[in-house]
N, C-alpha and C positions, 0 to 999 in steps of 0.2 A: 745541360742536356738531359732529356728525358728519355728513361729505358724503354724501348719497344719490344713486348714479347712477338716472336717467332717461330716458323717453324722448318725445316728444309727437309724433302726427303727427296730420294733419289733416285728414280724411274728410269728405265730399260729405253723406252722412246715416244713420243707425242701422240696421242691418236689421231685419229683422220678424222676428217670432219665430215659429217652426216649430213647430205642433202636427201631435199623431200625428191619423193617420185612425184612428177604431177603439181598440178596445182588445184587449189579449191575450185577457182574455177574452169577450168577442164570441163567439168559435165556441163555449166553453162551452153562453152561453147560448143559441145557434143549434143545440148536440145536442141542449140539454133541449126546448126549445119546441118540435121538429119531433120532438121522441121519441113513443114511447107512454105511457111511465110519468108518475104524476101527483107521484110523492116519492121522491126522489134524494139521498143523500148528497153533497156537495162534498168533494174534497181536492185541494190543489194541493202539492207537497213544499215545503217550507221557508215556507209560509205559514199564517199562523194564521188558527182560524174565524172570529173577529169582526174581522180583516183582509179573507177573504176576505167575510162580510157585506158592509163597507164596499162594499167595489170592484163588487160584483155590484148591489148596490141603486142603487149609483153609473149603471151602466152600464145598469141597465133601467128607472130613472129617462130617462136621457140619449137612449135612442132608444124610450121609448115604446114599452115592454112590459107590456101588460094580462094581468092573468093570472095572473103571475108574482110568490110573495112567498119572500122567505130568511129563515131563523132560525137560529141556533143554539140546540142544545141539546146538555149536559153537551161542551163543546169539540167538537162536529160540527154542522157547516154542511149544510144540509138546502137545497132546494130545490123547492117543490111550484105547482101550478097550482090 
């Protein structure tokens, strides 16, 4: 068998874990709903439309946005009230 170095020390108690306030897209959804327009294409670079679905349903689930439904169609993430 071979020796593994080591190390242990001893701590008081665990930290808490850090969550974010908000989310990146937050202001997104805070241009659309204060916008005029009722149907809005989404793109974000390097992210995909049924990513970007995700995250957005995610986030107007989480603070309770009426109103407000996302779809994609043929890879474009839409946006309408």
């Amino acid at each position: 068998m071979s020796d593994v170095n080591f190390n242990l020390q001893p701590v008081s108690e665990k930290p808490t874990r850090k969550y974010r306030k908000g989310s990146k897209y937050d202001p997104l959804l805070d241009a659309f709903v204060s916008g005029a327009n009722n149907l809005v294409t989404v793109s974000v670079p390097g992210k995909d439309a049924n990513y970007l679905r995700t995250q957005l349903n995610k986030r107007i689930e989480a603070r309770r946005i009426s109103g407000v439904k996302v779809s994609v169609v043929n890879n474009v993430c839409y946006l309408e009230k």
